[in-house]
Structure formats: structure tokens, C-alpha cells
C-alpha positions in Angstrom: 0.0 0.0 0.0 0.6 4.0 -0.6 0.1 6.3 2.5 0.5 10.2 2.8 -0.1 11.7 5.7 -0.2 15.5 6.5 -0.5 17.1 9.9 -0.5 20.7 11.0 -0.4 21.5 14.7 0.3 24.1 16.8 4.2 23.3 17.4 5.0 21.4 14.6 4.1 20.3 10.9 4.8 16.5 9.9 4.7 15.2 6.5 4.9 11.6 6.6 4.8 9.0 3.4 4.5 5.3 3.4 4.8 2.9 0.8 4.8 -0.9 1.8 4.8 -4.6 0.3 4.5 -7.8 2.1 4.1 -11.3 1.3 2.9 -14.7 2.6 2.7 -18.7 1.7 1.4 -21.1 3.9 1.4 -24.5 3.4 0.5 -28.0 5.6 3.1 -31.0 5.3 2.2 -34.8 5.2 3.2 -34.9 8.8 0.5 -32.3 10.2 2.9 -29.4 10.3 1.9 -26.0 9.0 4.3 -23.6 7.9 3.8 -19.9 7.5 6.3 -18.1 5.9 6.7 -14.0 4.5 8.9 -11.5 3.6 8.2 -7.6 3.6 9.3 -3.9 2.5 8.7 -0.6 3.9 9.6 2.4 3.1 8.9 6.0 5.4 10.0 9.6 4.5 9.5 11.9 7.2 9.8 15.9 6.6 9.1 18.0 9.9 9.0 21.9 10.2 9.2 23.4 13.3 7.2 26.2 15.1 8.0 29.0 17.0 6.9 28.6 20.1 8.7 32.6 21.2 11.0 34.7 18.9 13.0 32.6 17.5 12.7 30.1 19.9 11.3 26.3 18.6 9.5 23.6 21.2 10.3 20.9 18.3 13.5 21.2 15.7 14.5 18.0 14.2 17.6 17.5 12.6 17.8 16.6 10.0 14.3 18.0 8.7 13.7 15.2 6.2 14.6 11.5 7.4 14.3 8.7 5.3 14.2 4.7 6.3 14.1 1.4 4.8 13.1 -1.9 6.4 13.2 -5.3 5.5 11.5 -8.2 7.3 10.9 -11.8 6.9 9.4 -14.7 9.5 8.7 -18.4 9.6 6.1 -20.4 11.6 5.3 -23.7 12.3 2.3 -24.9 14.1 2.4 -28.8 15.1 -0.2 -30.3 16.5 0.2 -33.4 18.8 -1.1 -36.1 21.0 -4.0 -36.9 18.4 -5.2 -33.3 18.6 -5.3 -32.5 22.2 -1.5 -30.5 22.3 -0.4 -28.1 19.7 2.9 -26.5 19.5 3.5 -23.2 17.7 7.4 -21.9 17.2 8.4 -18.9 14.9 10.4 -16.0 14.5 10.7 -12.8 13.0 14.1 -10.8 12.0 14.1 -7.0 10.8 16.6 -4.9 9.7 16.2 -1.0 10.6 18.9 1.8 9.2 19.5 2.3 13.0 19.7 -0.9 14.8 20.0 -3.0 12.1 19.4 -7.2 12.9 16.7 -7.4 15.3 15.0 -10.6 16.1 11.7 -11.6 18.0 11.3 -15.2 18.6 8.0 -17.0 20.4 7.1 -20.2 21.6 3.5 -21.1 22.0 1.7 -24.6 23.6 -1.5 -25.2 24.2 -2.9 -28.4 26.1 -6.5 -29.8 26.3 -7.6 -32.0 29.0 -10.8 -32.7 28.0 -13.6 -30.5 25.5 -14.0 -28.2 28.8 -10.4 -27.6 30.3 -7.4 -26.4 28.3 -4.3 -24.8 29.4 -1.3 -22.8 27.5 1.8 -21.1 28.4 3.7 -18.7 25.5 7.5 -17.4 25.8 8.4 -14.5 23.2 10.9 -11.4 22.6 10.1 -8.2 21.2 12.0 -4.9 20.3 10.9 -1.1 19.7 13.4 0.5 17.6 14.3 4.3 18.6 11.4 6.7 17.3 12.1 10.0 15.1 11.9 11.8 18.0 14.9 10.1 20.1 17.1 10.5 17.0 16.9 13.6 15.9 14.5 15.9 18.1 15.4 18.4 20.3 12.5 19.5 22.7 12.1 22.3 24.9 9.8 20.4 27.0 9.2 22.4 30.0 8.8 26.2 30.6 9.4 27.3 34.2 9.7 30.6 34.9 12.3 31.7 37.8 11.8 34.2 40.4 13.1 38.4 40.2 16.0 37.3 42.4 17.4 34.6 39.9 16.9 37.1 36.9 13.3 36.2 36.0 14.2 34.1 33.3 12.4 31.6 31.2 13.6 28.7 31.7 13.4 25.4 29.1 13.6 21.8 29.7 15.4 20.6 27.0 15.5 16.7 25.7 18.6 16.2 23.1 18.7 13.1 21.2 21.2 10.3 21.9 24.2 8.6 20.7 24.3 5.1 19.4 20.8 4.5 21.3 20.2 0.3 21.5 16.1 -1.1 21.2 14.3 -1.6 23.5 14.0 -5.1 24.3 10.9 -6.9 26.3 10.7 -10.6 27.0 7.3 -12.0 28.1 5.7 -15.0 29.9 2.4 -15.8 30.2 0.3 -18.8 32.0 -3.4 -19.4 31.1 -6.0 -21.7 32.0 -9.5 -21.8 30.3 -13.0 -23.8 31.7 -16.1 -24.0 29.5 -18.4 -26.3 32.2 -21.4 -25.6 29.6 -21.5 -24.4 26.0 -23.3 -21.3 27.1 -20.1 -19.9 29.4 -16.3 -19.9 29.7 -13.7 -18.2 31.7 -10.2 -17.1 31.2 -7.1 -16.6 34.2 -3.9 -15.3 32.7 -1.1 -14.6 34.1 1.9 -12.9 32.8 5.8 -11.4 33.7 7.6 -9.1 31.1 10.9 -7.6 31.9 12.5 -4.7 29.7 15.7 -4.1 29.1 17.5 -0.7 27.6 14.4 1.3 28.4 15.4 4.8 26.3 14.4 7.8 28.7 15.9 11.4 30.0 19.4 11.6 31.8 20.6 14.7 33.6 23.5 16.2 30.8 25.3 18.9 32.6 24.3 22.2 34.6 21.9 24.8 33.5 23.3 27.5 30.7 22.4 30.9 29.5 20.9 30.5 25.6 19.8 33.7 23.7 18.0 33.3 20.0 17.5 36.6 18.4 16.3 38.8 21.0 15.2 35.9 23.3 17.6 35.1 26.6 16.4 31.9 28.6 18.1 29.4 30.9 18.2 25.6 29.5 18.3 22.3 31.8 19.7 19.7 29.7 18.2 16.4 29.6 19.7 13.8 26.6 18.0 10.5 25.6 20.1 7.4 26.0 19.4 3.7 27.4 18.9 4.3 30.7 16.7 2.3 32.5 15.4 -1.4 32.9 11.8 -2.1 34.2 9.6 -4.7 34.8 5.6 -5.2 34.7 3.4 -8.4 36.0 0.0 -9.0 36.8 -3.0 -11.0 36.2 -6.3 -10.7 33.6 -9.6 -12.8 34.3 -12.0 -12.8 31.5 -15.4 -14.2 31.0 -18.4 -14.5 28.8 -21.8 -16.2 29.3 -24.6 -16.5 27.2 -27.6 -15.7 29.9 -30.5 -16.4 26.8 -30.2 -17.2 23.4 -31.0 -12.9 23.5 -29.0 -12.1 25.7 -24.7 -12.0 26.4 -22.1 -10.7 29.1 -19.0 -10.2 28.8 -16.4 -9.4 32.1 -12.9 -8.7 32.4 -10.4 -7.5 35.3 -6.7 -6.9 34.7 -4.1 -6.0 37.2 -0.6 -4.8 36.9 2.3 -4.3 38.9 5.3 -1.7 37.1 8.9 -1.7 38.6 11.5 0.7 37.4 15.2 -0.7 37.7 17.2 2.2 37.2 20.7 1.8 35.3 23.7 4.2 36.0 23.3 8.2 35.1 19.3 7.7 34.8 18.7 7.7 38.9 18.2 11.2 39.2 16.7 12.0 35.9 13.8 8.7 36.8 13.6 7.1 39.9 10.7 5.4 39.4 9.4 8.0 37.1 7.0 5.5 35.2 5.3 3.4 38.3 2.2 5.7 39.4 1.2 6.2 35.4 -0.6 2.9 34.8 -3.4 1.8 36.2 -3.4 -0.8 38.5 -6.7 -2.4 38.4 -9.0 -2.1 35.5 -12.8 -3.7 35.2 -15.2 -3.5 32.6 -18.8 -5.3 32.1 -20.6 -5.4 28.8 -24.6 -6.7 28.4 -25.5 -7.2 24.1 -29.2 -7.3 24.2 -31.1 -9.1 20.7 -34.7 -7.5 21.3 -37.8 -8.2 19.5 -39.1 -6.4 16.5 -35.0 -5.8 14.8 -33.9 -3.9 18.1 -30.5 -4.1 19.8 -29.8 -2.6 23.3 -26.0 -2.6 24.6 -24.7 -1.1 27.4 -21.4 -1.1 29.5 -19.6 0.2 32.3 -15.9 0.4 33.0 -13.8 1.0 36.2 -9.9 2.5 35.7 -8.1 2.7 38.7 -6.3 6.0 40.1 -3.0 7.0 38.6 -0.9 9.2 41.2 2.0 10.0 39.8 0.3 12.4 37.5 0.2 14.9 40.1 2.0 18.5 39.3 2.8 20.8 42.3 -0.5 20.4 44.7 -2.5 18.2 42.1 -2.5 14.5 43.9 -2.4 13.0 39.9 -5.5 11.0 38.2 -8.5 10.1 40.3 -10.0 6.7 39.7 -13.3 6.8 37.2 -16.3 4.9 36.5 -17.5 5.4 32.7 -21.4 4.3 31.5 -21.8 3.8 27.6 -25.1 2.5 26.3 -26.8 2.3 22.7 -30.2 1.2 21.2 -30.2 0.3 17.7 -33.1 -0.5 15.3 -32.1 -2.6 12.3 -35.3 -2.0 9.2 -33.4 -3.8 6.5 -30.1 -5.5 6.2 -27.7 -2.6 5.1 -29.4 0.0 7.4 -29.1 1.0 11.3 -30.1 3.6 13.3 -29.0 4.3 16.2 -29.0 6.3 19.3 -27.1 6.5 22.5 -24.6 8.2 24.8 -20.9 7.5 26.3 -19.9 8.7 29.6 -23.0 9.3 30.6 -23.7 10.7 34.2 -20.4 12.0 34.7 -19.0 14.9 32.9 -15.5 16.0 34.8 -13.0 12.6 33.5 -9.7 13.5 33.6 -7.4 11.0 32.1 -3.9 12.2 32.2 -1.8 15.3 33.1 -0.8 18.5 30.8 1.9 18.1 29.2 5.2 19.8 29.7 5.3 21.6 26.9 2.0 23.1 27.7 -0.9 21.4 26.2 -3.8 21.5 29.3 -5.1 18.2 29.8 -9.2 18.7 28.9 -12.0 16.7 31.1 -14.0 13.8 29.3 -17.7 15.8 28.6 -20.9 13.2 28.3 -22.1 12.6 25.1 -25.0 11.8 23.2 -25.2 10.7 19.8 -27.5 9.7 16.5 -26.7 7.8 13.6 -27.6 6.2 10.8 -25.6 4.2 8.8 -25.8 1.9 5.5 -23.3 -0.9 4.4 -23.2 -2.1 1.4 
């Protein structure tokens, strides 16, 4: 596929094209075994312009302005099944090569084991990389504005994240349990759990003492802050899921997640994040869904959702993120095959969410409104 992509903002403009080609070929041996195989292509150019965000002075400058990269990919799978049926074994990789890392590779390993039609039990091991975005390359941000008191000259004063020098990927490994029990054809439930560690996590590290900058006729004070592979972390938790059909009109579905996240700080990166990342995920996260099939071509769904708080988003005397609760229903009527029409409303009975935090480079967090909505629709 082509892609072009154009975006104008208020500190910076982005021009981003894509073209891509991938291929695939499966085939199944005399032996059971299937085999997956594929190759692909992609190709980005990015051009950036920055804004002004005070005389002469630019929250986002890339350098270069226009950034091309190529890359190539390829995987293999095999899928095996065993013990007449009731095992199956799945093995693959996949290997990239990026213009920054170069070879990366993301192996798995996947088994799944049936005891009987109502049992069944599976256990995965994989690797994954994130290559270093645009941004870590080649961006330098003046994230923060903080502006100093009379006595210390009253000056502006920018936060400013540098890109880094021969930056690594990120690198996560994963493990995950699971057990599945379908007593009765009209319910199942799910347990998971899982353990990913992460290794070269790429974040800010302290890069010398405050200076004196002046642009034009602009003078400010900059706190320097470079990217680099500074930190390890680690996340585990657990996720229950389940899904019963009440009446042939009638289905729930339930989940609950919850997840511990550890920072392990590496070197320089202590001061710069001591577990800077641990309050900004939620720990416990709940959601219920009802599908209603009413008479007469109507459909009534409706759902609510629990996040859990997330204090480390606190600035100054904010204490962070509450914990929300969030109601979303619709009614649908259906008078012929292609049509619907629907009404409903999300967030309803609650107006004030707050999600996250304003940024540091000054975009103001908004608050999640209630909404109500009509539709109609036709698909063809």
C-alpha cells in the first residue's frame, strides 16, 4: 500500500509517506505441520518543520528536517499439532533490519494443552524490540517552561530533551500462564497470568548544569536532559475474563486486569527517573458489557468500566489522576439488512473525567464531557 499523511499542529508540521509490500505462503506437510512463511518492505519519509513557540525560539526542531528509512523483514512459523489433537505447539520467529539498529530478532514459543472439551491450558514465551522513534534520533524539545523568580533574573527557563548517541532497542521478554473452563456451552472463563521484563528502556538523563541561551532577542536558561538507554523495568499481573450467554438474546462479557510496574534504574538515569514511570498505569481495570437481541429488529447494549487511580500524575499540589467509572449505552433499530439507526450516549452521568496530566510543553489536559449521539448508517 501507498500512504500520505499530513499534519499541521500548533508546534509542529509533519509530513509523513508510506509505501509498503508484504508477502505470505502457507502451506501443511504430510506430517501435520503448518508452515507460514513471509517476507516484507517498507519504506517511510518523514519531513518535519518546526514552530515557533517565542522569537526565534522552537519547542520541536528535528535535525535533520527530512529522514528517510528502509526496512526489511521476513518470519517463519510452524504450528504442530500433537497427542492426536489435544496438544499443539506453535514456534516462529521474526528478523528486521532497521537503518539504525540493524538485525533485530523476536522469537516465540506457544503450547496449548486440552484436557478434555472443557479444560485447556497454554503457556507462551516470546521477545520483542521497539526501535528508537524520530523523535529520540533527531529531536530536540524544549519540553518544559518554568519561569524563575526576580532574584534569579526572572528568566524563562526550558527543559530541553537532546537526542542520543548510538541508542540500542528496546528489548521486552514476556511470559504468560493461562487456563481456560467451559463447564457448559453457554459460558467460559479465562485466568492469565503474565511477567515481562525490559531491558534498555530509552528515557531522559541529567546532561550537565543549566546555561544561558539567547535566540534573536530571546535570553532563557536551559536544563539539559539527553536520551540514552537508561533504565530497565519490569511489569506483572494478572487478567480474568469471561463470557456467558444468559438467553439465546441475551450476552455478558467481564474482564479484570491487574498490573504491577517496577523501574530498575541503570547508572546516570537515577536522578533523571527514579521510578518516574510506576504511578502512570493503572493498576486495576474492570469492565462489564450486556449485548441485548430485542424483538421487533432492536438491539440494546450497554457497559460500564472502572480505571483505577493514577498518582503520579500529580503536578505541584494536584495529587495526579482520580479513579473513574464510565457508563456507555446504545439502542439500535435494524429496518433492513444494510441499514441502522442508532441512538445513544458515552460517559454518561459523569462529565468532569480527567485522564492524564498537561503536558510539559504546555498542552492542558481537557476533562472527558458526556455525550449523546444519533446515527444512521448503511453498508453495502
Amino acid at each position: 500500500y501507498l500512504d500520505q499523511t499530513e499534519r499541521e499542529e500548533l508546534l509542529i508540521n509533519d509530513k509523513l509517506k508510506t509505501a509498503d509490500i508484504d508477502f505470505q505462503y502457507g502451506f501443511t506437510t504430510d506430517y501435520g505441520l503448518n508452515i507460514l512463511w513471509g517476507a516484507g518492505y517498507r519504506y517511510t519519509r518523514d519531513e518535519t518543520v518546526a514552530r515557533e513557540t517565542l522569537p526565534d525560539v522552537f519547542s520541536y526542531n528535528f535535525y535533520p528536517r527530512i529522514r528517510e528509512d528502509d526496512l526489511y523483514s521476513g518470519f517463519v512459523q510452524g504450528r504442530m499439532p500433537f497427542a492426536e489433537g489435544r496438544g499443539e505447539l506453535t514456534i516462529g520467529t521474526k528478523v528486521e533490519h532497521n537503518d539504525v539498529t540493524h538485525f533485530e530478532w523476536q522469537p516465540s514459543l506457544r503450547a496449548i494443552w486440552h484436557f478434555n472439551d472443557a479444560h485447556s491450558v497454554w503457556a507462551a514465551i516470546s521477545r520483542s524490540v521497539r526501535s528508537p522513534s524520530r523523535i529520540e534520533l533527531d529531536a530536540n524539545l524544549n519540553l518544559g517552561l518554568i519561569r524563575l523568580p526576580p532574584q534569579l533574573l526572572g528568566l524563562r527557563t526550558f527543559v530541553r530533551f537532546s537526542p542520543g548517541e548510538s541508542l540500542e532497542s528496546e528489548v521486552e521478554r514476556s511470559y504468560e500462564l493461562g487456563y481456560r473452563v467451559r463447564p457448559t456451552d453457554a459460558f467460559y472463563f479465562d485466568a492469565a497470568a503474565f511477567y515481562n521484563y525490559y531491558d534498555d528502556l530509552i528515557n531522559g538523563i541529567p546532561d550537565g548544569d543549566v546555561f544561558l541561551e539567547e535566540t534573536g532577542d530571546s535570553r532563557y536558561l536551559v536544563l539539559p536532559i539527553t536520551a540514552g538507554n537508561g533504565m530497565n523495568g519490569e511489569t506483572y499481573g494478572l487478567e480474568l475474563s469471561a463470557n456467558w450467554s444468559v438467553k439465546e438474546w441475551w450476552r455478558l462479557t467481564g474482564g479484570f486486569s491487574w498490573l504491577e510496574y517496577n523501574a530498575l534504574d541503570m547508572g546516570a538515569s537515577r536522578e533523571a527517573r527514579q521510578g518516574f514511570s510506576e504511578g502512570q498505569n493503572a493498576r486495576h481495570l474492570f469492565s462489564l458489557v450486556s449485548f441485548m437481541d430485542l424483538p421487533n429488529d432492536f438491539e440494546l447494549n450497554a457497559s460500564v468500566y472502572y480505571a483505577d487511580s493514577l498518582p503520579e500524575l500529580g503536578a505541584g499540589n494536584d495529587v495526579g489522576v482520580g479513579s473513574k467509572v464510565r457508563f456507555d449505552f446504545s439502542l439500535q433499530y435494524h429496518p433492513g439488512n444494510n441499514w441502522t439507526l442508532a441512538i445513544g450516549g458515552r460517559n454518561v452521568f459523569r462529565s468532569d473525567v480527567r485522564e492524564f496530566k498537561d503536558t510539559m510543553d504546555g498542552i492542558r489536559a481537557s476533562e472527558v464531557q458526556e455525550m449523546f449521539y444519533s446515527k444512521l448508517s448503511y453498508r453495502f
